[in-house]
C-alpha positions in Angstrom: 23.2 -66.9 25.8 23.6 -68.9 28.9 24.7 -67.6 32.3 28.4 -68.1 33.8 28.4 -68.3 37.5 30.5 -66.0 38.3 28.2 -63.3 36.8 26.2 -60.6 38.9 22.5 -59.5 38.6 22.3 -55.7 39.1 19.4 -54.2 39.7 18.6 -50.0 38.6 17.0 -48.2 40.9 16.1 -44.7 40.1 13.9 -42.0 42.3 13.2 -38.3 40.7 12.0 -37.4 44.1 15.2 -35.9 45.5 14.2 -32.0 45.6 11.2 -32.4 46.7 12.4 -34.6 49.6 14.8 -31.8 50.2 12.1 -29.1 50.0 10.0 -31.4 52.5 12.5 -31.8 54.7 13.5 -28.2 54.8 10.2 -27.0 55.7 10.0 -29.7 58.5 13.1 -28.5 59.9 12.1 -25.0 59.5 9.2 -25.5 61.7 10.5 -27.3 64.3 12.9 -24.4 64.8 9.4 -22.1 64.8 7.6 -24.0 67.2 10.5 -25.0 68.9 12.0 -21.1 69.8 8.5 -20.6 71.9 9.1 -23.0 74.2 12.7 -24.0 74.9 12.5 -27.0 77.5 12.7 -30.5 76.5 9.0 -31.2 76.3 8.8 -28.5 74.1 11.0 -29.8 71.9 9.2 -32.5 71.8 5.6 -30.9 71.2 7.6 -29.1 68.6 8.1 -32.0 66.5 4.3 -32.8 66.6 3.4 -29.7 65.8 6.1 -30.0 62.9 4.3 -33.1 61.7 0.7 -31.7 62.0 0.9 -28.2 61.2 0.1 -28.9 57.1 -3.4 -30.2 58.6 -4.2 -27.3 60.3 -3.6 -24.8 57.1 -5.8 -26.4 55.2 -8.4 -27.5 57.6 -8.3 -23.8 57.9 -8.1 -23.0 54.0 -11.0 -25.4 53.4 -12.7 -23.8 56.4 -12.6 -20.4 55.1 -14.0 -21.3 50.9 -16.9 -22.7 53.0 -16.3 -26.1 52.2 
């Protein structure tokens, strides 16, 4: 069957990753509010989300850290 002109490619796209973005995106939100309540001046904010961004490193740095490993 040829194709007209005047008809449109479409292309599917479909992601199953939805909760978990929301769940990941929760908890980032979540700890910028933590971090962000001890220190409530601008550059805190901004060390805030760092430590937002970093904190998952630290736990299991410190998880790893503690099985000896």
């Amino acid at each position: 069957m040829a194709k007209t002109s005047n008809e449109k490619m479409v292309k599917v796209v479909r992601s199953d990753q939805g909760q978990l973005a929301l769940l990941l995106f929760t908890a980032y939100v979540g700890a910028v509010i933590y971090f962000f309540q001890q220190d409530l001046t601008v550059w805190g904010f901004i060390v805030a989300l760092l430590k937002a961004i970093f904190w998952p490193a630290y736990v299991v740095f410190e998880a790893l850290s503690g099985f000896g490993v």
